[in-house]
PyMOL Python script that loads the backbone (N, CA, C, O; Angstrom):
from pymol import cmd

cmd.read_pdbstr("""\
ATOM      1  N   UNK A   1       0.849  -1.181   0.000  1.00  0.00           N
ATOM      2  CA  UNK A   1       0.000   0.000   0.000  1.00  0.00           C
ATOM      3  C   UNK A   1       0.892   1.241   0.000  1.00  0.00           C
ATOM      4  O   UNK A   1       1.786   1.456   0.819  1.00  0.00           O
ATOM      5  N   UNK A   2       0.615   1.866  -0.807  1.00  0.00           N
ATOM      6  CA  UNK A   2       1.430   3.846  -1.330  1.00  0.00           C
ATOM      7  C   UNK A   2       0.980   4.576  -0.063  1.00  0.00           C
ATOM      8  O   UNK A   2      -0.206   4.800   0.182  1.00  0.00           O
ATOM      9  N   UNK A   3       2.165   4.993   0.856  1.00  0.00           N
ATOM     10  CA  UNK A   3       1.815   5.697   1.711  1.00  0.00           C
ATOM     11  C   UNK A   3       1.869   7.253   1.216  1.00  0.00           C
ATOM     12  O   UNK A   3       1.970   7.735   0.088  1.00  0.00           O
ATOM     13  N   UNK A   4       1.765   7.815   2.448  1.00  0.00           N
ATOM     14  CA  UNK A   4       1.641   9.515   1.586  1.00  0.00           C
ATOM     15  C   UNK A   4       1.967  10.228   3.493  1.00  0.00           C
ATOM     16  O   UNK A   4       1.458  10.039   4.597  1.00  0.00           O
ATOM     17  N   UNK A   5       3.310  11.232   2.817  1.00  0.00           N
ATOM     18  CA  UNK A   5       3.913  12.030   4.169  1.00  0.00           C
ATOM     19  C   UNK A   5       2.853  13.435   3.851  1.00  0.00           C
ATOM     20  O   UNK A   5       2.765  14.069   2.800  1.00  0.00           O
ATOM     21  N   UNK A   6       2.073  13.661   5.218  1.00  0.00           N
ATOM     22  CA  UNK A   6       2.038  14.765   5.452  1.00  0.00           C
ATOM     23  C   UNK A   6       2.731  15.928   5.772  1.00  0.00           C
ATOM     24  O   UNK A   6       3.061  16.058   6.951  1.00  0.00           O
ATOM     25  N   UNK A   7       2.952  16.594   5.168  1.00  0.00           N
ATOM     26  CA  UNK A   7       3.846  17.685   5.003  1.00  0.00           C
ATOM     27  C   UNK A   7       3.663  18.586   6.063  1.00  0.00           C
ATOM     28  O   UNK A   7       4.463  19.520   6.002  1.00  0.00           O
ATOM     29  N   UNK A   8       2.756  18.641   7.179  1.00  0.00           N
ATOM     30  CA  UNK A   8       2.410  19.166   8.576  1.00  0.00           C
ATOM     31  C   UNK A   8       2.982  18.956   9.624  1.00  0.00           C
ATOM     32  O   UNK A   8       3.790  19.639  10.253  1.00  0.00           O
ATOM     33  N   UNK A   9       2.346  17.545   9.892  1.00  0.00           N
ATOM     34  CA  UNK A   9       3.006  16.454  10.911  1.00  0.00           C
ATOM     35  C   UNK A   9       4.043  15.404  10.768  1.00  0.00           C
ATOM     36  O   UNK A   9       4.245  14.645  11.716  1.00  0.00           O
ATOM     37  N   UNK A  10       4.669  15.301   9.748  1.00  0.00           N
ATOM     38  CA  UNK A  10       5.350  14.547   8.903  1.00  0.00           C
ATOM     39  C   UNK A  10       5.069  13.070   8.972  1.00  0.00           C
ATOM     40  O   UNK A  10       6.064  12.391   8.718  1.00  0.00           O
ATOM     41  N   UNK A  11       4.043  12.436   9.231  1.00  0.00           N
ATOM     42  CA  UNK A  11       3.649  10.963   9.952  1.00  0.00           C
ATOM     43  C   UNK A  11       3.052  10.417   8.313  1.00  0.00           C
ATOM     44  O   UNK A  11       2.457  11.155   7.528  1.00  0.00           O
ATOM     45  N   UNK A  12       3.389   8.958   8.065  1.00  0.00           N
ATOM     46  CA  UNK A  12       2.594   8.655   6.955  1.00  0.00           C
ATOM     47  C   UNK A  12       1.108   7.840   7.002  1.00  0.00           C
ATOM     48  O   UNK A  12       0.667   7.162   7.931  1.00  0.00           O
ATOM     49  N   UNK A  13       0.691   8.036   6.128  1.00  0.00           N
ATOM     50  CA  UNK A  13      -0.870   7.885   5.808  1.00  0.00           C
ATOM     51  C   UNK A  13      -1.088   7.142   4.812  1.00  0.00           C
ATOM     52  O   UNK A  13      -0.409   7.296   3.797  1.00  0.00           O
ATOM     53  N   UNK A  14      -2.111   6.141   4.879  1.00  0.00           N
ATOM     54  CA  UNK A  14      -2.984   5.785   3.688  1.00  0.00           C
ATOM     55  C   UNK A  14      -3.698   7.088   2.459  1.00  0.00           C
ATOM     56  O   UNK A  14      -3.887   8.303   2.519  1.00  0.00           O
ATOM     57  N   UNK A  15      -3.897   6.134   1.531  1.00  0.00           N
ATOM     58  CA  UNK A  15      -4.574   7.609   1.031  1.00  0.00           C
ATOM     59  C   UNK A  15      -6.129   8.303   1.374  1.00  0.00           C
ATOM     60  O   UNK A  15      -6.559   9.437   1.163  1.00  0.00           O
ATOM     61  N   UNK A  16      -6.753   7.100   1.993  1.00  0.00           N
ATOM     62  CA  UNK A  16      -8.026   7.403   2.588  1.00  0.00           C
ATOM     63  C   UNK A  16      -7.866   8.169   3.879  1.00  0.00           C
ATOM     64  O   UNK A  16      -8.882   8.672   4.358  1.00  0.00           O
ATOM     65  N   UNK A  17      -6.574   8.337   4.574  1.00  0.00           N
ATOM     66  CA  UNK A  17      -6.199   9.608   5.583  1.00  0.00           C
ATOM     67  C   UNK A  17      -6.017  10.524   5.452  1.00  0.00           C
ATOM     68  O   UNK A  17      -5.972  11.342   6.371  1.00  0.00           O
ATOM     69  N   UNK A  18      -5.767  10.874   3.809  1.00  0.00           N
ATOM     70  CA  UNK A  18      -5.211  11.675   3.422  1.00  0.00           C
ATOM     71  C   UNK A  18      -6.392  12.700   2.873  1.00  0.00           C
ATOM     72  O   UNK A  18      -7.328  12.316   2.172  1.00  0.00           O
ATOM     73  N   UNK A  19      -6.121  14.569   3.467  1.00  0.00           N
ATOM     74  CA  UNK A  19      -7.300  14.891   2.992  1.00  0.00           C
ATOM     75  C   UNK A  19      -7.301  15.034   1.181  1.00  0.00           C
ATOM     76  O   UNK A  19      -6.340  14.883   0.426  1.00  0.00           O
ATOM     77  N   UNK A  20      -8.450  15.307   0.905  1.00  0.00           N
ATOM     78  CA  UNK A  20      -8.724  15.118  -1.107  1.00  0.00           C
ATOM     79  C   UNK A  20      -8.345  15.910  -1.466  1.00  0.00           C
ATOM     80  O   UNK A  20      -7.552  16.025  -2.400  1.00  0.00           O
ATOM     81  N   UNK A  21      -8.773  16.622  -0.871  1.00  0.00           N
ATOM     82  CA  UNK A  21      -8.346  18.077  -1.808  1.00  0.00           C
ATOM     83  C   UNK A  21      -6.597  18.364  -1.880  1.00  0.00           C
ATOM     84  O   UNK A  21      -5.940  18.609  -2.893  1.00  0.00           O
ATOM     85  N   UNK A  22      -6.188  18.265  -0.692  1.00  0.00           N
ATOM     86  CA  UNK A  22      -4.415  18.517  -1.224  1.00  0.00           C
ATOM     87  C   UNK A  22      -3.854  17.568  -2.114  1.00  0.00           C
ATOM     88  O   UNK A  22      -3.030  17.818  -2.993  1.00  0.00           O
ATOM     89  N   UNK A  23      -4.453  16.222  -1.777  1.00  0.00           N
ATOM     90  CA  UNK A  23      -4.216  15.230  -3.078  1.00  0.00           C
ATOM     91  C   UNK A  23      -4.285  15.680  -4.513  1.00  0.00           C
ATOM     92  O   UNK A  23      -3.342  15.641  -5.303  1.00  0.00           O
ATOM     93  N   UNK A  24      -5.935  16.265  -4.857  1.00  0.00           N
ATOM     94  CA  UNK A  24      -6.240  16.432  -6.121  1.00  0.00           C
ATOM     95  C   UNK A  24      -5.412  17.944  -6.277  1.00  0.00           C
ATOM     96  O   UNK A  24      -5.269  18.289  -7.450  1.00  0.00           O
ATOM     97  N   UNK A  25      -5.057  18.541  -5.618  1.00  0.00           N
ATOM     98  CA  UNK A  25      -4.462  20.130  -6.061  1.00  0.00           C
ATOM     99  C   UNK A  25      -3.242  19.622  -6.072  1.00  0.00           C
ATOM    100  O   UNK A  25      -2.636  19.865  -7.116  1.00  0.00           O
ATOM    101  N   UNK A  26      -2.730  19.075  -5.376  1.00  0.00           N
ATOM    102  CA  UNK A  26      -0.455  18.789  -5.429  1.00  0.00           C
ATOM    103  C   UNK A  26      -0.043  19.686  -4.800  1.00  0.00           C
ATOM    104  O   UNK A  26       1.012  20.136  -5.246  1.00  0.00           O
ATOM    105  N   UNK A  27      -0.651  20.454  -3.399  1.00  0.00           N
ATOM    106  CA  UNK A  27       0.211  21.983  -3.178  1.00  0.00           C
ATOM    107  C   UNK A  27       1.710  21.491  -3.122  1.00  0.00           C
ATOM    108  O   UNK A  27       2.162  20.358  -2.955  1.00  0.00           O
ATOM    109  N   UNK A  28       2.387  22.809  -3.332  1.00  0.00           N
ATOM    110  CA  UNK A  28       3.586  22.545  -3.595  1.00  0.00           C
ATOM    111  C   UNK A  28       4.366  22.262  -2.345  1.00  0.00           C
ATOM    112  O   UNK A  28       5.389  21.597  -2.507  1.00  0.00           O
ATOM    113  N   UNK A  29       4.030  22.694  -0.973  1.00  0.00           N
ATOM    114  CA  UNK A  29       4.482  22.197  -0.175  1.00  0.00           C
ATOM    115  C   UNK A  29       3.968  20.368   0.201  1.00  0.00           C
ATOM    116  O   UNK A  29       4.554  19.914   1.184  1.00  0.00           O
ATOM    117  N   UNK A  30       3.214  19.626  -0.328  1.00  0.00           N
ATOM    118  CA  UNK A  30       2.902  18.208  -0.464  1.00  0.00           C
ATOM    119  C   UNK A  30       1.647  17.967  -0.346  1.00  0.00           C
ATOM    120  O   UNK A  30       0.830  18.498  -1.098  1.00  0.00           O
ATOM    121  N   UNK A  31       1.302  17.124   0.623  1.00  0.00           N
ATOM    122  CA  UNK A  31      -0.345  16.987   1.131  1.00  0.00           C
ATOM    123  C   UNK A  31      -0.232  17.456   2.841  1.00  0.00           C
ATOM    124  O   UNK A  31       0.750  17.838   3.477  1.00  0.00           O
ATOM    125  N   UNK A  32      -1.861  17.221   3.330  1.00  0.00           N
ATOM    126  CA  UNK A  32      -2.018  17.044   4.212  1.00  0.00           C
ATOM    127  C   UNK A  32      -2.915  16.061   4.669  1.00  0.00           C
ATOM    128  O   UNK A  32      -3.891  15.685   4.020  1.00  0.00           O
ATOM    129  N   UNK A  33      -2.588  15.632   5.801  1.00  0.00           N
ATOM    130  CA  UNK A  33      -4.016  14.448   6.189  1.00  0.00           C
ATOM    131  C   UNK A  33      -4.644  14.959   6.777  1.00  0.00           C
ATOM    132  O   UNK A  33      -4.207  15.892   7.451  1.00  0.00           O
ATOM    133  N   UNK A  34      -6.096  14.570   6.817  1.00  0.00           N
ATOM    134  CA  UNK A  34      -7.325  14.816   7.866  1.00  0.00           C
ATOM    135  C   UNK A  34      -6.977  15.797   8.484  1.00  0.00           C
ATOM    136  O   UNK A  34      -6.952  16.908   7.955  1.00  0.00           O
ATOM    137  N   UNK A  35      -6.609  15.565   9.834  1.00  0.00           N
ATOM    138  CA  UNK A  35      -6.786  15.605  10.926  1.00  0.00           C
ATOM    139  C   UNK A  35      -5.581  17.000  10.987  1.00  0.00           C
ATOM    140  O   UNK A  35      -5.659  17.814  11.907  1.00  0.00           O
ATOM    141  N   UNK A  36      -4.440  17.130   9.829  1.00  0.00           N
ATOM    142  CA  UNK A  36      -4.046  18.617  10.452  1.00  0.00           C
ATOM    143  C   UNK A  36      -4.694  19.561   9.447  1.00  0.00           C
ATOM    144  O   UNK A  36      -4.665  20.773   9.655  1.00  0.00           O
ATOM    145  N   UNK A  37      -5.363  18.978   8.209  1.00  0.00           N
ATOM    146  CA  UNK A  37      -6.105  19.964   7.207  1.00  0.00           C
ATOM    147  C   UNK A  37      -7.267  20.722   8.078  1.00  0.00           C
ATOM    148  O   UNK A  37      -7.479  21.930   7.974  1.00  0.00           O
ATOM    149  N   UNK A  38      -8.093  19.724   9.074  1.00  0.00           N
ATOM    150  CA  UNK A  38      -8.757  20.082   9.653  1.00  0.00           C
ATOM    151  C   UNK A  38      -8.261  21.325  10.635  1.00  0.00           C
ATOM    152  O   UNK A  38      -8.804  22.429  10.650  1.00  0.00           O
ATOM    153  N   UNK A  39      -6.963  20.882  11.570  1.00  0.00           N
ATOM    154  CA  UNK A  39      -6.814  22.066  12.641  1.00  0.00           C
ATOM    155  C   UNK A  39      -6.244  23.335  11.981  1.00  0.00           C
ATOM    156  O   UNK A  39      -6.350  24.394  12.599  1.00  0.00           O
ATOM    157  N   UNK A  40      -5.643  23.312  10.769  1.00  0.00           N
ATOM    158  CA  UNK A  40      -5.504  24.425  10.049  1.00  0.00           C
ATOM    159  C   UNK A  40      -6.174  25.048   9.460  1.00  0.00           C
ATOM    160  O   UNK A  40      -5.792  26.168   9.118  1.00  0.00           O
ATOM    161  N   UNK A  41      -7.466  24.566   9.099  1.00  0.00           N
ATOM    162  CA  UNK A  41      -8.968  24.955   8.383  1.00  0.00           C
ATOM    163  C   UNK A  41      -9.422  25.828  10.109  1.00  0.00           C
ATOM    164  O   UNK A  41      -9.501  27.055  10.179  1.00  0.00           O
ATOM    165  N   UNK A  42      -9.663  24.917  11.316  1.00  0.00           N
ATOM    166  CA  UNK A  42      -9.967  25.767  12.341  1.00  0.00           C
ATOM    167  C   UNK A  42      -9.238  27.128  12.980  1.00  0.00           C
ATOM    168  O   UNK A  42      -9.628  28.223  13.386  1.00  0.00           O
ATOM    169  N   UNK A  43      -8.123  26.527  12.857  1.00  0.00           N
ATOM    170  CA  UNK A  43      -6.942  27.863  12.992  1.00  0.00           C
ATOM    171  C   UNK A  43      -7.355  29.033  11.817  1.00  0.00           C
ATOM    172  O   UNK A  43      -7.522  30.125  12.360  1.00  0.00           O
ATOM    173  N   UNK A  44      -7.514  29.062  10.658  1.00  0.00           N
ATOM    174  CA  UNK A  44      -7.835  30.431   9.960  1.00  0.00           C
ATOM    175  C   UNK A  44      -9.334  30.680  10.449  1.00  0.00           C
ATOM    176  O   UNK A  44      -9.770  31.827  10.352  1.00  0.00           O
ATOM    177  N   UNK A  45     -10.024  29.829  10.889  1.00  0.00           N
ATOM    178  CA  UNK A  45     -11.058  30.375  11.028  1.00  0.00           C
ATOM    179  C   UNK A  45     -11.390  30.798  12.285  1.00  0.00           C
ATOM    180  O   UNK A  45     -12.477  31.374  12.331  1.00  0.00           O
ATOM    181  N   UNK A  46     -10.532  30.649  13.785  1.00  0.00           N
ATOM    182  CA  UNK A  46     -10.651  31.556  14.474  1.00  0.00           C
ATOM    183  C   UNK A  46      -9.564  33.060  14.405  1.00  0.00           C
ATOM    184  O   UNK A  46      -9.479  34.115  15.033  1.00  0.00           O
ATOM    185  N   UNK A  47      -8.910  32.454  13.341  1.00  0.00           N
ATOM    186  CA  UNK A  47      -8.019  33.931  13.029  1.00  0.00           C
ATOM    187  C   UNK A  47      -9.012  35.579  11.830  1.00  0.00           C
ATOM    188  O   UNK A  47      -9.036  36.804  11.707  1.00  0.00           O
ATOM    189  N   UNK A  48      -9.596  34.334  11.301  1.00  0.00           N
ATOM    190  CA  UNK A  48     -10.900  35.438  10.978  1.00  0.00           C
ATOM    191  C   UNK A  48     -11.953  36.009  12.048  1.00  0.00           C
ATOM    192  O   UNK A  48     -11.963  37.167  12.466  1.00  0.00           O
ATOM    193  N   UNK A  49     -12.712  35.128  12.362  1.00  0.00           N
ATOM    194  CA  UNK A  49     -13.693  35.038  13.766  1.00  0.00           C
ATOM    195  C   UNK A  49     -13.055  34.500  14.797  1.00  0.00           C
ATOM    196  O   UNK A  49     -12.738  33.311  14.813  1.00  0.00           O
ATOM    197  N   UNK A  50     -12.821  35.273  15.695  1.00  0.00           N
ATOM    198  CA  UNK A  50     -12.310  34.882  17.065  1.00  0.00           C
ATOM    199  C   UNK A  50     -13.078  34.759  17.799  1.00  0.00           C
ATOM    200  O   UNK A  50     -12.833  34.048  18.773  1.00  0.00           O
ATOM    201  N   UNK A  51     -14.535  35.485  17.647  1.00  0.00           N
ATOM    202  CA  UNK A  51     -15.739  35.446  18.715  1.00  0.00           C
ATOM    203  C   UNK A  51     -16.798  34.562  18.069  1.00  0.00           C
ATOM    204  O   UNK A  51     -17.992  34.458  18.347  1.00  0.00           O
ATOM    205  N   UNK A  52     -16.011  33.905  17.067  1.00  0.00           N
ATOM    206  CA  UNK A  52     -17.064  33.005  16.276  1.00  0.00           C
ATOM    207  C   UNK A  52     -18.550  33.154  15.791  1.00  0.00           C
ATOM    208  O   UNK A  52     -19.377  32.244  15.734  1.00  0.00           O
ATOM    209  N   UNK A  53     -18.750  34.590  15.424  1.00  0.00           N
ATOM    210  CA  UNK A  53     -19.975  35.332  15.415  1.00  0.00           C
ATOM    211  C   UNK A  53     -20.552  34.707  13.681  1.00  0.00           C
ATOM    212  O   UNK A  53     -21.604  35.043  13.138  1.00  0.00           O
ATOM    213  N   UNK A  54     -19.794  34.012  13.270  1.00  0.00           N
ATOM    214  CA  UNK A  54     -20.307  33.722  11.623  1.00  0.00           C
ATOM    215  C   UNK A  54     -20.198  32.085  11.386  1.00  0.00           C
ATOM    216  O   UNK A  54     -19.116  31.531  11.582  1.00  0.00           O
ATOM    217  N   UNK A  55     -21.126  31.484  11.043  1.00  0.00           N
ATOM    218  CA  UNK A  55     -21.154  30.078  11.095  1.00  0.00           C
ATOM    219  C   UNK A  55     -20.715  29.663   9.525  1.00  0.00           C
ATOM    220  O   UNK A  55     -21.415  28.765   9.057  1.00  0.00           O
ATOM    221  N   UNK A  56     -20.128  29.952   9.033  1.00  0.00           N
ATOM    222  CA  UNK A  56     -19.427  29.592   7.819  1.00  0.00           C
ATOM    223  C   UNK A  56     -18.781  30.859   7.178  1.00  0.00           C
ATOM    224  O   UNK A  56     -19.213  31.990   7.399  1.00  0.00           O
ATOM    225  N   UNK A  57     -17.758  30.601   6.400  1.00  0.00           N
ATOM    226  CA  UNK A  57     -17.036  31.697   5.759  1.00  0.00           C
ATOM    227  C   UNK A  57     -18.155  31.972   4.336  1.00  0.00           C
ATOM    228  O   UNK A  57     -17.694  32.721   3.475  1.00  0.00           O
ATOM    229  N   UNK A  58     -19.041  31.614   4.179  1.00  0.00           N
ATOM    230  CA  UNK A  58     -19.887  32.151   3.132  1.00  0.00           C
ATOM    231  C   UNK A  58     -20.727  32.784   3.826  1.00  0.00           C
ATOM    232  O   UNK A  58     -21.251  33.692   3.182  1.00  0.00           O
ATOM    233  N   UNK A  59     -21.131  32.677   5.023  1.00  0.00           N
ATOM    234  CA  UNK A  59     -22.018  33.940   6.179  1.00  0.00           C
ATOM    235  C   UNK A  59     -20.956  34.964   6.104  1.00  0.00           C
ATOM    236  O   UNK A  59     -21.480  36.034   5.796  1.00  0.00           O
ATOM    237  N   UNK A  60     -19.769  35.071   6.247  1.00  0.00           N
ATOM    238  CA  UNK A  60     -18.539  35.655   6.728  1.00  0.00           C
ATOM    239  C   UNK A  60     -18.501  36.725   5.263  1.00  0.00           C
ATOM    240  O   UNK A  60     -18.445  37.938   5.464  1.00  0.00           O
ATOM    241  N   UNK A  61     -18.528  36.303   4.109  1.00  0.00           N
ATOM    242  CA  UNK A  61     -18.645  37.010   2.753  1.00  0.00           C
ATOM    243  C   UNK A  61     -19.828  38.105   2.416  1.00  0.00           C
ATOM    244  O   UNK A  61     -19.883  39.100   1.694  1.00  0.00           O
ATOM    245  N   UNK A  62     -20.642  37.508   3.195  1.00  0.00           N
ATOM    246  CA  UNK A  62     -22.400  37.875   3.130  1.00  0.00           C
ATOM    247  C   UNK A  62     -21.953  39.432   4.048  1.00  0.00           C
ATOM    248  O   UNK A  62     -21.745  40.569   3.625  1.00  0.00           O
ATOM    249  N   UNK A  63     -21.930  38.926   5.283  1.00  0.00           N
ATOM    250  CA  UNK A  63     -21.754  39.985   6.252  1.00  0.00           C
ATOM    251  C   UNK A  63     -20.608  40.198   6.754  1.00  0.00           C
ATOM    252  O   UNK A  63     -20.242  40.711   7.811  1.00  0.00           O
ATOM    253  N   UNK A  64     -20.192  39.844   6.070  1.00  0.00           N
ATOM    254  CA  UNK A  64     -18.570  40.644   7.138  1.00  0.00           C
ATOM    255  C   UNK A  64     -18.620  42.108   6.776  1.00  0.00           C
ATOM    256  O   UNK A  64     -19.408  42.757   6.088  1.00  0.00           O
ATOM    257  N   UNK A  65     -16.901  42.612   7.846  1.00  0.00           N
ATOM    258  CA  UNK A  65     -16.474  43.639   7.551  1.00  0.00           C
ATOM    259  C   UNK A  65     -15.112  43.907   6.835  1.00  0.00           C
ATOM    260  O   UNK A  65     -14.768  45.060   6.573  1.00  0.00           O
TER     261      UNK A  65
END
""", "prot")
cmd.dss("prot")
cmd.show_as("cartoon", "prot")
cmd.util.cbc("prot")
cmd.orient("prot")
């Protein structure tokens, strides 16, 4: 089985650990799996909303400032 290094945590993964989207894009820094795509998806999004006042970044487009 083709493992795959996350370029985050550096730990290897199946490809079903691996999140899709960095797979299907190739960023140039590598992939990421799940689980740090996820805490980096949460990390910009309390760096946008810190008081968490917008329940998606398409509310966030609608009404932001």
């Amino acid at each position: 089985m083709k493992k795959y290094t996350c370029s985050y945590c550096g730990d290897e993964y199946s490809k079903s650990q691996m999140d899709s989207e960095s797979l299907e894009i190739g960023y140039a820094d590598g992939y990421l799996c799940k689980t740090c795509s996820h805490e980096l998806l949460e990390a910009g999004r309390d760096a946008v909303d810190p008081d968490h006042n917008f329940s998606s970044f398409e509310d966030w487009d609608e009404n932001g400032h």
